[in-house]
N, C-alpha and C positions, 0 to 999 in steps of 0.2 A: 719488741716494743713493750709489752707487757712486762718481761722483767725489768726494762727499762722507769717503767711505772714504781713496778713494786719498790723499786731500789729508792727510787725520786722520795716515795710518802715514808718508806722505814729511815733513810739517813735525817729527813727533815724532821720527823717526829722525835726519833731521839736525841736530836739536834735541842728540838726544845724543851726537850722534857731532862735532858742534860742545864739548859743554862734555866730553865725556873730555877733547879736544884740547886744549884749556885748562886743562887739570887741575883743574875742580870736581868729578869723579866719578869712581869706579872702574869696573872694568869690571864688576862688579856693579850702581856704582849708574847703569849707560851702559843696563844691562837694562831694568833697575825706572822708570828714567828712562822710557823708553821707551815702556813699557808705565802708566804712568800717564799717561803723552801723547795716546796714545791715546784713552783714556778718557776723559779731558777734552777733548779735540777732537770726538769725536764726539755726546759728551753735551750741549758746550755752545759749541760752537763756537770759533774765533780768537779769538773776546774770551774765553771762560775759559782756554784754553792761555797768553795773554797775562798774566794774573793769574799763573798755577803759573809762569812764564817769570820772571818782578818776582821771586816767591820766589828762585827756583833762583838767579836772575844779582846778584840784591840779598844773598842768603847767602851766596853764594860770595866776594862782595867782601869782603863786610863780615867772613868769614873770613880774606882776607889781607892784611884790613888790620893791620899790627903784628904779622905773623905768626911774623919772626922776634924781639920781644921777648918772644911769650907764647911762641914752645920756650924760650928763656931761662928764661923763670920756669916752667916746664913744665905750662902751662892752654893749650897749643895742641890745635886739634882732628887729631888724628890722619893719617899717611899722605901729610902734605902738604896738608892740609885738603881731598883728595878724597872728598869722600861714597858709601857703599856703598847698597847695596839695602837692607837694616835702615832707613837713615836718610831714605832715598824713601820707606820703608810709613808709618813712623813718624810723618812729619812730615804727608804727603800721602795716607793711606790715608782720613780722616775726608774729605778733600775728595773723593776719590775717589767715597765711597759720597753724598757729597751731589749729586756730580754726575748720579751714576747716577738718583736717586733724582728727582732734580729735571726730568732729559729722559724719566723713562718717566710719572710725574702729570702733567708741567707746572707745576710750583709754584716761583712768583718765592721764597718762604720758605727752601726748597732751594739755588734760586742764592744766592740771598744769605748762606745758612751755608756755603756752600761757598768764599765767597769771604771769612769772618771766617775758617773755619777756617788759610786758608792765609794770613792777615794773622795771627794770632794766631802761626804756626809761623814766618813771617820775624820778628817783633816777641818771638818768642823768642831766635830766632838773635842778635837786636841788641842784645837787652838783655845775652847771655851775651860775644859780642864784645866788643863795644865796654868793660862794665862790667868785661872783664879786663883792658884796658888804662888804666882808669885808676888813677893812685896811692895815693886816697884807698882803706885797707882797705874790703873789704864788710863789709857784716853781717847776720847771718842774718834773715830776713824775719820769725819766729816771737817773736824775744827782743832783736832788736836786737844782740846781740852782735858786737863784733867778731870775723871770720871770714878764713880764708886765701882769696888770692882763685882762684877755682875750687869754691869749697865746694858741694856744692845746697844749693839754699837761700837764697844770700847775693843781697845785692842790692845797687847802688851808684846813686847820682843820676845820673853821666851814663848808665849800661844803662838805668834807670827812663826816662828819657826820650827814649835811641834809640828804645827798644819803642814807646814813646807815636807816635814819628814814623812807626816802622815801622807800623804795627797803622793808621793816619792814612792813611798815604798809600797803602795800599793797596784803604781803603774808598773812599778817593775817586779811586782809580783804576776800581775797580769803576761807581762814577757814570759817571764820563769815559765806560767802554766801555757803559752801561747795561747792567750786571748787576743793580746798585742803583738803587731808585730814590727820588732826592729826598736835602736836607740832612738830615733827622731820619734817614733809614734809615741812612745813613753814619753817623749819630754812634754811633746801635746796631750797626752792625760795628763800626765802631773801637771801640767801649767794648768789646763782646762779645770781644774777637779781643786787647784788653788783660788783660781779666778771665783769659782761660784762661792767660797768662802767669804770674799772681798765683798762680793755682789751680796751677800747675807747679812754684811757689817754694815756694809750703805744699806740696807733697806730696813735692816733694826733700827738705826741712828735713826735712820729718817721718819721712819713710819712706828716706833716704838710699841704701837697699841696692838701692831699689825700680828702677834701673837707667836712664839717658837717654833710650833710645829709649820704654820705659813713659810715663814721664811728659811726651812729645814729645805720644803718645797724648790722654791726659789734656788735655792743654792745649788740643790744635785741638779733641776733641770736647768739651769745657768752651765753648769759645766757638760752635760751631756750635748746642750745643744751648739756650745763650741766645736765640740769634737766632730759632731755631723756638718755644721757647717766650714770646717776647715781642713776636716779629712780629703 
């Protein structure tokens, strides 16, 4: 148990102090980083650290990809696209509590929303990246309207279908590591971890004011709670 420990705070520590260096995070989110590392390390071992790992290094990319076209059009994500601690709770707090949830029952249902959740929170990130770089206007998810791109709300076919790949390949990375098990459970993370995406576009549209990291919230526990309730 104790090296189990030690192993938990040395991989998560250098975890963060690997991507400050790198500039995916602030020193805030080098904290929050951290301490969700933790968490998932000890809750569910190298294969769930692995998964939150796919998020953090698959977001960060997919953040600088085009990074200086989206300051140009000013829909870049902030600070040099370093993530703070607000954006670690936000994204990773649903997984967090899954994990927790999942090492004190024992329940595969746990791991496995644990691991939509945090598909649904990268397959967010892809769809909002990627669909700001492309040309064709968005449009709002509610009315169809053409939209500025950055809007919440809006949506665009190539975001629609980074997200599809994102929310994908992270269930069936789950397989890979047996978190998941089997072709059907994968399709219900990737659907469930696509769904909370959807459910983030309706509630930006709707509620605009209602602030990013809120409906970061919304979205992974939208998909975790599919999975529980349909596992």
């Amino acid at each position: 148990m104790l090296g189990e420990v030690i192993a938990g705070f040395s991989i998560a520590a250098l975890f963060a102090a690997l991507a400050y260096a790198l500039g995916m995070v602030s020193r805030g989110g080098t904290l929050g980083g951290f301490l969700v590392g933790v968490i998932v390390y000890l809750s569910l071992g190298p294969e769930g650290f692995a998964v939150l790992a796919l998020f953090v290094v698959g977001g960060s990319a997919l953040t600088r990809l085009g990074y200086r076209d989206k300051q140009q059009r000013g829909v870049a994500q902030g600070h040099q696209g370093r993530r703070g601690a607000r954006n670690a709770l936000a994204n990773c707090g649903v997984a967090v509590l899954c994990a927790l949830f999942a090492a004190l029952i024992s329940s595969d249902a746990f791991v496995a929303a644990f691991v939509a959740s945090l598909g649904a929170a990268f397959a967010d990130t892809a769809e909002s990246e990627v669909g700001q770089l492309a040309r064709r206007t968005p449009r709002l998810i509610t009315n169809l309207q053409k939209v500025p791109s950055g809007t919440d709300g809006a949506i665009s076919l190539p975001g629609t279908l980074a997200g599809l790949a994102a929310a994908t390949l992270t269930a069936f990375f789950g397989v890979f590591l047996g978190l998941v098990s089997g072709l059907s459970m994968a399709f219900l993370v990737a659907s469930a971890a696509f769904s909370g995406t959807v459910a983030d576009s309706f509630v930006g549209a709707l509620t605009p004011r209602i602030g990013n990291e809120l409906t970061n919230v919304i979205c992974t526990l939208v998909a975790a709670a599919l999975v529980l309730v349909l596992v």
